[in-house]
VEXFIPA-78492 format. One record per residue (C-alpha): x, y, z; residue in one letter. Coordinates in steps of 0.001 Angstrom, whole numbers, padded with zeros to 6 digits, always signed. Example, Ala and Ser with C-alpha at 12.3 -4.5 7.8 and 13.67 -1.06 7.14 Angstrom:
BEGIN
+012300-004500+007800A
+013670-001060+007140S
! end
This chain:
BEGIN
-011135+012708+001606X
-015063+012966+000708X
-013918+016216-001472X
-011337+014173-003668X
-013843+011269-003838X
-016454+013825-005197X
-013733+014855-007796X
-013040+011590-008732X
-016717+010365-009265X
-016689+013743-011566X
-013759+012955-013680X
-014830+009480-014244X
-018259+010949-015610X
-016297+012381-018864X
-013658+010219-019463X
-014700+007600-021934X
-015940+011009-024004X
-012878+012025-024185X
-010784+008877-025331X
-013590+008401-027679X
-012854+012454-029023X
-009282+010953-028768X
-009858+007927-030969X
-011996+009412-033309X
-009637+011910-034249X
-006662+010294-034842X
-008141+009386-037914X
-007747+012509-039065X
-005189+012948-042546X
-003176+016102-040925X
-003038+016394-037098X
-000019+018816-036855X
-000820+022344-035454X
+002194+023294-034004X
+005721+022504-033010X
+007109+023664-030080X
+010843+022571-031105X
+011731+020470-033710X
+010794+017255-032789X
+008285+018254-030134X
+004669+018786-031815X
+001006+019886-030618X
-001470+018446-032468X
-005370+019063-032624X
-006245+016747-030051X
-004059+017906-027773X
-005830+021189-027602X
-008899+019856-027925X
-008309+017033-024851X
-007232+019946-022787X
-010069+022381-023876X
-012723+019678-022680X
-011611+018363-019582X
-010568+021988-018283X
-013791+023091-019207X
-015444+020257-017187X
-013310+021086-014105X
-013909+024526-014564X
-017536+023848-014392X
-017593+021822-011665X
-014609+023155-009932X
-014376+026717-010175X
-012018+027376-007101X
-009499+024694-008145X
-006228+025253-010059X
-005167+023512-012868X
-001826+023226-014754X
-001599+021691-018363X
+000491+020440-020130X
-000992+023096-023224X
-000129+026070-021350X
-003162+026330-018921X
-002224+027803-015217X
-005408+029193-013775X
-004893+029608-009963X
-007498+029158-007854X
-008638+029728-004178X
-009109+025923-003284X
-006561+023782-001641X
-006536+021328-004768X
-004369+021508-008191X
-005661+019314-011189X
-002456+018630-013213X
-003767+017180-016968X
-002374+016030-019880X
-004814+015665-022437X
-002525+013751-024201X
+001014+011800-023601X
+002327+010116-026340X
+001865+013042-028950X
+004037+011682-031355X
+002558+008607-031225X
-000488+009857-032526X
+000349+011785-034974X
+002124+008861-036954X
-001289+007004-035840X
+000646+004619-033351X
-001975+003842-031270X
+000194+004072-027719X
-001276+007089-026146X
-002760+008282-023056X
-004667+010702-020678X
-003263+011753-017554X
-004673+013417-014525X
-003656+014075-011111X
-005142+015985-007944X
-002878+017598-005674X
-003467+018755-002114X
-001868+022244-001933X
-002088+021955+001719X
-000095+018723+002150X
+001483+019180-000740X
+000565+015429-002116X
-001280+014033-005151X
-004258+012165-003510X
-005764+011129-006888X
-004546+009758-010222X
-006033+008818-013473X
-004343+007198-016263X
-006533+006184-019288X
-005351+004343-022650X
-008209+004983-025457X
-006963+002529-027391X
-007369-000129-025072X
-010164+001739-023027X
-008396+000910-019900X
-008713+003261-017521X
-006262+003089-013836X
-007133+005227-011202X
-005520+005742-007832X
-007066+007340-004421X
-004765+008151-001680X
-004801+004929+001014X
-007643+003835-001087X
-005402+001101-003768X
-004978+001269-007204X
-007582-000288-010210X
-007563-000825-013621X
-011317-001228-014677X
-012396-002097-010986X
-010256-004952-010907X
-007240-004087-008329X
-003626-003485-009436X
-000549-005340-007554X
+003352-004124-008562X
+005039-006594-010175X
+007066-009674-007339X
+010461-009791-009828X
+013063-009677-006955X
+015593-010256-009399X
+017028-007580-011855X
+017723-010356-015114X
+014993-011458-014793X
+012601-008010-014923X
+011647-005788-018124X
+012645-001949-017977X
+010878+000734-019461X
+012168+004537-020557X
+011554+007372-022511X
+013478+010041-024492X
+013740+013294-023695X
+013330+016100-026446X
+016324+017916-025632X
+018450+014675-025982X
+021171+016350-027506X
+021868+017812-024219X
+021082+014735-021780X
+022750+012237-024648X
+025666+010961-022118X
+023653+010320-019052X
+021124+008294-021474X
+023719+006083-023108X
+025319+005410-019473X
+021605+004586-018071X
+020767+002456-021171X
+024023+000446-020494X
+023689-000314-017091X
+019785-001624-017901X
+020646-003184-021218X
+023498-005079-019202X
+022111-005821-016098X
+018047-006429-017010X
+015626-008985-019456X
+015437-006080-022254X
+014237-002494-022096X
+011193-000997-023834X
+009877+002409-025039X
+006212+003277-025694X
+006398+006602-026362X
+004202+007716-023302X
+005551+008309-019998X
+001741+007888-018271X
+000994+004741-020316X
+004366+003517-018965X
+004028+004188-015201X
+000334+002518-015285X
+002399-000500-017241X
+004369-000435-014223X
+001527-000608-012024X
-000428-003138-013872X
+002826-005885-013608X
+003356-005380-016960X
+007101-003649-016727X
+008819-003905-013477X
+010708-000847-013593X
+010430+002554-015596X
+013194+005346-015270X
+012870+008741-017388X
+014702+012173-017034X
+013476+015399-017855X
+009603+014696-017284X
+007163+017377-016425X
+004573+016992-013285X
+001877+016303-015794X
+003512+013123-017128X
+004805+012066-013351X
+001720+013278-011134X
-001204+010490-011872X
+001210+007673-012347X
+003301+007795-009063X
-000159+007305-007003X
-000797+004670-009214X
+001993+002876-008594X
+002696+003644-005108X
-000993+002421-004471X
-000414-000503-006162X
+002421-001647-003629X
+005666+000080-005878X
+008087+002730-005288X
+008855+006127-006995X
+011777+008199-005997X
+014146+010151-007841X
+016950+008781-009895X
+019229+008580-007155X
+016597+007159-004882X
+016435+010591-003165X
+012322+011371-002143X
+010126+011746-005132X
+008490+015219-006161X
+006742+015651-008752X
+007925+018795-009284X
+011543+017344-010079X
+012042+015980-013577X
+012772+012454-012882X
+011386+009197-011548X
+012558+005837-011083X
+009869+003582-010246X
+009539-000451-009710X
+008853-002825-006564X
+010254-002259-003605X
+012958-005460-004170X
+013971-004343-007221X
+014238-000654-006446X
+016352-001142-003606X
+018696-003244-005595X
+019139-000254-008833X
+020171+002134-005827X
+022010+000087-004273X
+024468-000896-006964X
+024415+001743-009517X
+024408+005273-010377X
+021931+006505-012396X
! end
């Protein structure tokens, strides 16, 4: 525990540098560098995000690995994994929407379990952190999962995927079963700024297929610290390495598996 409390105390040294790198250049007139498919784009900050906080870890962490989201896989000799992205919501900010995020997560390679999250919003310099049987903050001030027990009465959250061509059935059946059965669904644009909603009380339920670990890895902690479930879309065990989540309270989640099929 003292090892990922060293981390954290580390991490939380550079953030606000780097949402301040983030907010400064969004301002920027052409962002684009790169598209990895046609509606899926890399911009500047993006590499730039990445660059700094790898370099950071790197420095301070030489013997840890680190998977990002920009194509970074350095394997260490450490029993801990940093798994970063520098920034969710890439679309976002390139059309200077200002729902974005930063999202990091530690993962013991020995017990195979993210002990620490981070989650920060530049925009609203908020940032929610998570520590294994340690509770769940935004700012210092402690995070509680949302009490809706019932399903009209609670706001769901999803996401797109980019190859939504191929997933387009299973989304229209999902969005029909929420539309139908829930207050109203909503979609940021950022699948870490959604799962720290979650936490924070401000959705009570977020669901997204085809999800990588760096857009799952900070914000189940989070949320599971914070008194919520995460599991996979059936309501099969989480892993973050499977590219799904369903998360909400533990009332509400139990009632989604129990009565439909997602």
């Amino acid at each position: 525990m003292k090892d990922i409390i060293i981390r954290e105390q580390k991490i939380l040294s550079i953030i606000d540098e780097v949402m301040e790198y983030l907010r400064i250049t969004q301002n920027k007139i052409d962002l684009i560098i790169e598209k990895k498919g046609e509606i899926d784009l890399v911009t500047e900050a993006d590499k730039g995000s990445e660059k700094r906080l790898i370099d950071f870890i790197l420095k301070n962490f030489p013997h840890d690995s680190i998977l990002g989201e920009e194509g970074s896989n350095i394997i260490g000799t450490s029993d801990y994994k940093w798994i970063i992205d520098p920034l969710d919501g890439t679309t976002n900010y390139a059309h200077k929407i200002p729902l974005f995020s930063i999202s990091i997560g530690i993962e013991n390679l020995v017990s195979k379990e993210i002990e620490f999250g981070l989650i920060a919003l530049p925009f609203f310099n908020d940032v929610y952190i998570a520590r294994n049987k340690n509770g769940s903050f935004k700012n210092k001030t402690q995070l509680k999962i949302s009490s809706s027990s019932s399903l009209i009465e609670s706001l769901t959250c999803t996401g797109f995927p980019y190859n939504r061509r191929d997933e387009i059935e299973r989304l229209l059946k999902n969005l029909k079963i929420f539309l139908l059965n829930t207050r109203g669904i909503r979609r940021t644009g950022s699948a870490a700024l959604d799962l720290a909603w979650v936490a924070d009380g401000k959705f009570d339920i977020f669901y997204e297929t085809n999800l990588n670990p760096w857009d799952m890895s900070a914000g189940s902690i989070i949320i599971k610290e914070a008194g919520g479930v995460v599991s996979k879309m059936d309501g099969s065990e989480f892993d973050v390495y499977f590219p799904e989540i369903l998360a909400s309270n533990p009332t509400l989640h139990k009632e989604i598996i129990s009565n439909f099929k997602l």
